[in-house]
N, C-alpha and C positions, 0 to 999 in steps of 0.2 A: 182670311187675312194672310194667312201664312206663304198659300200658294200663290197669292198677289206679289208679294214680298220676292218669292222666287223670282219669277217672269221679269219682278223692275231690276229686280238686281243683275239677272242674266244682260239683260238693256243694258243697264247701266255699262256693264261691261265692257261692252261690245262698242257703245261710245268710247270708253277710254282706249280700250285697246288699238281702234281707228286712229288713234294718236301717232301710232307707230305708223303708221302708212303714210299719215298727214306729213309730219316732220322729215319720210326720209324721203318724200316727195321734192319738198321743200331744198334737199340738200341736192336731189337731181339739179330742179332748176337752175341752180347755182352753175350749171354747167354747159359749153355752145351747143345750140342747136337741141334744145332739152323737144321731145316729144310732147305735143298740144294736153296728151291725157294727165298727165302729172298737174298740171293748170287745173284740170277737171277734178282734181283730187282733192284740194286744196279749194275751191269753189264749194262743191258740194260739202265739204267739213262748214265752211264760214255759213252756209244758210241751214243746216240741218245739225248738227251735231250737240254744240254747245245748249241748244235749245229745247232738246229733246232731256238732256242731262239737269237742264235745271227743272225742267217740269216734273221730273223724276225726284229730284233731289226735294223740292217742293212741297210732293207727298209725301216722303218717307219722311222729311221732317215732323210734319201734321202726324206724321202717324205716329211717331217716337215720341213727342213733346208731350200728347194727351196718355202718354203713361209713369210719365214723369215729373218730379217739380222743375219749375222753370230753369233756376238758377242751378238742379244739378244737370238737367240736360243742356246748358251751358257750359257747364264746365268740363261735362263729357264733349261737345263739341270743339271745346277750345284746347283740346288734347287732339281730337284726331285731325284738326286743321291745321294749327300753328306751329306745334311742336314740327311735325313733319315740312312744312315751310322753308321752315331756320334750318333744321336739320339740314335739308336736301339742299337748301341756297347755301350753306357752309362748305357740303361736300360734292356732290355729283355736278351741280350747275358751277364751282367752281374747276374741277377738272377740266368740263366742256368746255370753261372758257381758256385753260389750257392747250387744250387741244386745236379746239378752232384758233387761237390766237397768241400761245406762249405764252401767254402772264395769265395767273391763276385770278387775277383782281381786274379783266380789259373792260369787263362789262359789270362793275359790280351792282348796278342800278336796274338791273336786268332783270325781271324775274320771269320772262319767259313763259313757261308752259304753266306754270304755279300759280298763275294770275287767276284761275279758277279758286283756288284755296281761299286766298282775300276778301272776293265778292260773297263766295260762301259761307265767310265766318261773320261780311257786315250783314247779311242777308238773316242770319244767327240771331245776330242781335236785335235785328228788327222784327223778327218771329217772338224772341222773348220779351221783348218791348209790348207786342201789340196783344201779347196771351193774357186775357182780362182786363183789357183795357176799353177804352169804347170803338178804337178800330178797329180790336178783336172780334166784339160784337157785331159791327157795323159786317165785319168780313162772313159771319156766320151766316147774320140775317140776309146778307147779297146770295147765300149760296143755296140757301132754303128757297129763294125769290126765283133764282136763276131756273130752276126745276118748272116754274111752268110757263117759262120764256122757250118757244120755239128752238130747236136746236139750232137753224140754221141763222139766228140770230144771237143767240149766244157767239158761235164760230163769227158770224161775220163782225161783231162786236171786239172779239179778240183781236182780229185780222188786224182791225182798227185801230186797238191800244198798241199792236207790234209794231205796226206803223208811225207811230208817234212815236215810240222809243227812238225805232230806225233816226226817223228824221233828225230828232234832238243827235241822237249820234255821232250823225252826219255834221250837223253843225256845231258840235264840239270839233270837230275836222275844221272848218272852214274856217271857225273862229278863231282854234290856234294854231296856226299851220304847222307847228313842230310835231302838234302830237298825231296830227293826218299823216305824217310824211313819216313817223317811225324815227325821229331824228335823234340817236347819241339814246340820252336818260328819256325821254318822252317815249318812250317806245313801250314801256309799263303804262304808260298813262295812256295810249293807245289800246292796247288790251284791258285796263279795268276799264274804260271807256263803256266797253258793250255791255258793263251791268244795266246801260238805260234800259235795253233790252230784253237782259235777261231775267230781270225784277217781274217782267208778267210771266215768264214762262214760271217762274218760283212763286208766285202767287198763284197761278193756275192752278197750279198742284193742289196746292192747301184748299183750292173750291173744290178742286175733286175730293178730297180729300173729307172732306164735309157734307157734299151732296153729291151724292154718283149720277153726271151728267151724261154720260157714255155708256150707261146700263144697254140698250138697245142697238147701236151702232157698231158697224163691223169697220175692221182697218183696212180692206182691202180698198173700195173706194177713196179713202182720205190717202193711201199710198199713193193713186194713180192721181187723182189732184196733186199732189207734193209732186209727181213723176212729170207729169204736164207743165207748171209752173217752174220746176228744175232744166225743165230742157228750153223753155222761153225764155229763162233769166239768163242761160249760157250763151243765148242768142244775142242777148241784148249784154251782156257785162263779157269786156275781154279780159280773159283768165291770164293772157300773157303782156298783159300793162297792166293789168289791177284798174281799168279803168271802164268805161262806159262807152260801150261804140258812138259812132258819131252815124247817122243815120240821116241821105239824103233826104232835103224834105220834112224832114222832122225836128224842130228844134231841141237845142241840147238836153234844158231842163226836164221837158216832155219826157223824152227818153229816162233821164236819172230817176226822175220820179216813178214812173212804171218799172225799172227797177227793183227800185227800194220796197215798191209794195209787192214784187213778187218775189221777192225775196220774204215778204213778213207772210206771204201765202204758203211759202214753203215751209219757213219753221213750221209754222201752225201747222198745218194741217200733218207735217210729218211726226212731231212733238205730239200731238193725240193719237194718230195712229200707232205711234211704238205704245202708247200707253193704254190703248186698249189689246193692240197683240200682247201687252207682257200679260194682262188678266189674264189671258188664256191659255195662259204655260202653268200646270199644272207638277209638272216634277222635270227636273234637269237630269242628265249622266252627271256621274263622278267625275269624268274628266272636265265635263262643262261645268262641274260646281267648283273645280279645282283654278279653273281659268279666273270664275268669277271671283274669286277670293283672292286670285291673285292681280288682277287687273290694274287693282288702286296703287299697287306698290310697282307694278310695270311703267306704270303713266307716271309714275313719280321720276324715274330713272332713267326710261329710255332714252331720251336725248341724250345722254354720257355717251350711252352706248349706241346709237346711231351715228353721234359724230366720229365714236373710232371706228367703226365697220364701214361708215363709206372711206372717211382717210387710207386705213388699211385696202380694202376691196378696191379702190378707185385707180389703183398701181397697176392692178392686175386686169378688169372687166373694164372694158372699154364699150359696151355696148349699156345703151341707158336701161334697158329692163332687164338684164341682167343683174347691172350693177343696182337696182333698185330690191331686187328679188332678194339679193343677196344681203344688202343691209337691211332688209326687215327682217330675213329671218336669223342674222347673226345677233341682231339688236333683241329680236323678242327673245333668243334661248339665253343671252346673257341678264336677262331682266329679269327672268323666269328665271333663272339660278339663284339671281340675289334675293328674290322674293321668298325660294324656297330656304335660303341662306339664313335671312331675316326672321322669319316663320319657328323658326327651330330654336333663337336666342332669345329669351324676354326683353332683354334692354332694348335692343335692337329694334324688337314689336313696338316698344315707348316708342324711340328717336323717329325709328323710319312710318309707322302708320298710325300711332298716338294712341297705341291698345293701353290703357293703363290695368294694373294687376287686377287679377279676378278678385282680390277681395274687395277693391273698391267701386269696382264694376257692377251694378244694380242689375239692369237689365242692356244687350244690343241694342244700340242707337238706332238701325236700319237707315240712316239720314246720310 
């Protein structure tokens, strides 16, 4: 279990830390004639990333919850979620909005990158809702079931519930136009939006978690599926209108539709693959254990600190990957400082990653 625990958490990591690349991608764009690969940056995050993170988060849940009573692994969760929330929406997201904008308050409806935190604390609650209840049950006995269901029906079964997420998604978009278009305050309801989504990659988890589906299967295969499906979907979605090519000959929907489902191919299959490469990490370095530990409070911050390193850097590098190079790595060594900053004051462990003191601390969450 332990070494398991390593591998997802190294994962884990490395999703978060993408954050920094995503975002100061993000801040390229903003700028004439941005180069096509930042698009690619920013594509490949929305179908692989968050997906991978919650199937992750999914298991370790499963795996923390059955060592614990419900409501204290609630309340250990609603420490390392919430608290860190408020905290970071009080301080770091309101600088950003300083910085990007002169008023500490221009977005206060904002919540930006921390829209993961939300989904994962209602997701909490519905893990602790369903531990002993008959949906509990109902989820144990599908996962006992699922073991002598053909793998590639299992998988194509998934394809198919991400698919429907997708879809509903999609028509929370169409249904309210404010929240598809990112408008003003809807632009948080834009981002919790993908929980339709991301509720099977975190149920995933908990079946893995209950009956090891993937005992026999390697990742390299379901990589190169994910890799096939990632470069089709680039084909078919333009990374630089966020829109869907229009294709002679092919009607519009046609196209959106194939899409959407190659996109619920590429979670998927890329979401199982990191999850069985993490099983097979067996021990990390100290500096990669150091990363991993600090990752979660990198991803909490970095946006402060990418909006001043490209403002700063943006004066001086006029060339886009430059200027891109340069606000990732002035963004991660300032994030990495506050982490280590953070790391060394207890209050601080509360406010910024919800460590509450070790005498009330039972056992690590891993969740």
């Amino acid at each position: 279990m332990q070494n398991r625990l390593v591998g997802l958490d190294f994962w884990r990591a490395i999703l978060l830390l993408y954050g920094v690349l995503l975002h100061t991608a993000g801040r390229i764009r903003t700028m004439p004639d941005d180069p096509w690969i930042f698009g690619v940056i920013q594509s490949l995050s929305r179908a692989t990333r968050m997906q991978a993170f919650f199937l992750i988060a999914g298991y370790l849940a499963a795996a923390s919850i059955s060592k614990k009573q419900p409501m204290d692994w609630l309340r250990s969760r609603t420490a390392q979620l919430l608290i860190p929330f408020v905290v970071v929406w009080l301080t770091f997201q309101r600088f950003t909005d300083l910085i990007r904008k002169g008023d500490f308050f221009a977005t206060p409806f904002n919540i930006d990158h921390l829209w993961f935190l939300l989904v994962l604390m209602s997701f909490s609650l519905l893990t602790v809702a369903g531990k002993g209840t008959a949906a509990g049950k109902l989820l144990s006995r599908a996962a006992r079931e699922l073991r002598g269901v053909p793998l590639a029906s299992v998988i194509a079964g998934m394809v198919a519930t991400v698919f429907a997420g997708t879809l509903l998604n999609q028509y929370i978009y169409a249904a309210f136009p404010a929240i598809g278009m990112k408008e003003g305050n809807y632009e948080s309801l834009y981002l919790l939006s993908r929980a339709c989504v991301m509720i099977v990659f975190y149920v995933v988890g908990h079946v893995l978690y209950k009956a090891d589906l993937l005992d026999r299967v390697r990742a390299a295969p379901l990589f190169a599926v994910a890799a096939i499906a990632m470069a089709l979907y680039l084909m078919l979605y333009n990374s630089e209108t966020y829109t869907v090519r229009q294709i002679t000959g092919i009607p519009n929907p046609v196209t959106k539709i194939a899409t959407y489902f190659l996109y619920s191919v590429i979670g998927t299959f890329f979401s199982l693959a990191v999850f069985i490469h993490a099983r097979s990490i067996a021990r990390i370095s100290k500096n990669t254990a150091y990363l991993s530990k600090a990752a979660y409070t990198v991803y909490l911050v970095h946006i402060f600190y990418v909006a001043v390193a490209f403002q700063v850097l943006s004066t001086i590098l006029h060339d886009h990957y430059l200027l891109f190079i340069g606000t990732v790595m002035l963004a991660t060594a300032c994030s990495l400082a506050t982490h280590q900053i953070i790391s060394m004051v207890p209050m601080l462990r509360l406010l910024f990653n919800g460590k509450l003191p070790r005498s009330r601390q039972a056992k690590p969450s891993f969740a």
